[in-house]
N, C-alpha and C positions, 0 to 999 in steps of 0.2 A: 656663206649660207646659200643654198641652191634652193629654189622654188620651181616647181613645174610648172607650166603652162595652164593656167585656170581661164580660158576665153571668154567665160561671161562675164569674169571679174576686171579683165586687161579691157572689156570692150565698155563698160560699166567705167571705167576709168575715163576711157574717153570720151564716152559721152559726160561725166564732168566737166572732163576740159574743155566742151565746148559751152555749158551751160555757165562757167568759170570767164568765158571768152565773151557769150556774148553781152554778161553783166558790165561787164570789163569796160566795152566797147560801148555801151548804154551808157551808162555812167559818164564817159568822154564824150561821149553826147550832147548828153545833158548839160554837161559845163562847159562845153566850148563857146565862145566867142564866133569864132571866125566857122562863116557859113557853108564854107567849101571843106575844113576838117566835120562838122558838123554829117555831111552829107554823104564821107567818106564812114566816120563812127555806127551810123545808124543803118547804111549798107552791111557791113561788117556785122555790127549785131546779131542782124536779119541772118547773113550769110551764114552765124555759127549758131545761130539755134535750126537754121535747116539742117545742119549739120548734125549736130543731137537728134534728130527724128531722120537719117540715116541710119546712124547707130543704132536707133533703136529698132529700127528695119532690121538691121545685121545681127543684134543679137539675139529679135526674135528666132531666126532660122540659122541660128548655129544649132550644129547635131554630133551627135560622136564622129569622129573619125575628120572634121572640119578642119581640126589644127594638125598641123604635125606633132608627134607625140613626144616626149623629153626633152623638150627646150627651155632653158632658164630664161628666165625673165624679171630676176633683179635690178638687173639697170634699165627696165622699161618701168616698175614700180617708183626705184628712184628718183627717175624722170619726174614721173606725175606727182608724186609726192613734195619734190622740192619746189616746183614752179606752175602754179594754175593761177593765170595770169596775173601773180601776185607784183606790185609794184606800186610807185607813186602816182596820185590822183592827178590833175592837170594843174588842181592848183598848190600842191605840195612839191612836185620836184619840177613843175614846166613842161610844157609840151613835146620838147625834147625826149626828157622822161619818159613820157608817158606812150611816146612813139617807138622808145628803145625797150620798152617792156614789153609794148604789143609785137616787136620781132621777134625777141625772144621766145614768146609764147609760141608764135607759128614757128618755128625752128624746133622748139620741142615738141609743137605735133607731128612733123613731117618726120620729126625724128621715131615717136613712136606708131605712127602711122605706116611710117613705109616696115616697121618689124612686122607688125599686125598683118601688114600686105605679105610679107615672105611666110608667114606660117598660115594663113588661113591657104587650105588648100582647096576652097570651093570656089569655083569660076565665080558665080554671081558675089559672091562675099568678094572677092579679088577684084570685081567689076564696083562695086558700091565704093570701097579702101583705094584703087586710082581716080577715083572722080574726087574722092575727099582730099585727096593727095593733091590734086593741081589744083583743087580750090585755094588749100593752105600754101603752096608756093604760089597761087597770084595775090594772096592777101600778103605773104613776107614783102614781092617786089612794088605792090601797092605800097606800104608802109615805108619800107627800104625808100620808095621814091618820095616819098613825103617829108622824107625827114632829109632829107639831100635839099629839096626844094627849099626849103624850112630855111635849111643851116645856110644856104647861098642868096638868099634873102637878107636875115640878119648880117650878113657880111657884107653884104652892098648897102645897110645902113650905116 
């Protein structure tokens, strides 16, 4: 099945995934214990609902001729469909869990972010898609180092 490029719909996508993210991130919040995840989650939050009022910056001034035109984009619906920070709570599968979902998530944005970046062909939209881009690779190696931290702790117990 082939779908064309629908750009309000793909950017409307990602603006979920952030709204998706920063519940995600609240919520770990909210349950944590330990004050240093606490202050990492509620960062994070913040971070992806600024993110969501980017998008929505970007998909006010999308206009014809923004995207490139004939591009499939099944495997970027995919994406967003299979995983919007969907995963165990902190106290359902452990903070482990709950650190191995939040990479995920950023792995899947960066993934559909950087497509988003190769088809929108307006400077400033292209300018808005790399600042969202290196947000979500310092939130992956944030997490990424959390969870290293995490797991080399519990081991020296």
């Amino acid at each position: 099945m082939h779908i064309e490029v629908d750009p309000e719909k793909i950017v409307k996508l990602a603006m979920t995934m952030e709204l998706h993210g920063s519940n995600f991130y609240q919520k770990m919040a909210d349950q944590s214990k330990d004050n240093a995840m606490k202050a990492v989650f509620l960062r994070l939050a913040e971070e992806e609902e600024e993110h969501y009022w980017s998008f929505k910056k970007l998909l006010d001034g999308i206009k014809p001729g923004t995207i490139k035109p004939g591009v499939s984009v099944d495997y970027l619906q995919a994406l967003v469909k299979e995983r919007l920070f969907q995963g165990p709570l902190e106290g359902s599968g452990g903070i482990i869990d709950v650190l191995a979902t939040g990479i995920q998530a950023e792995k899947d944005a960066i993934l559909l972010y950087q497509e988003l970046y190769n088809l929108i062909q307006d400077p400033s939209g292209r300018s808005v898609l790399n600042k969202l881009l290196e947000a979500e690779k310092r939130h992956l190696v944030e997490l990424r180092e959390q969870l290293e931290d995490l797991t080399e702790r519990r081991n020296l117990d």
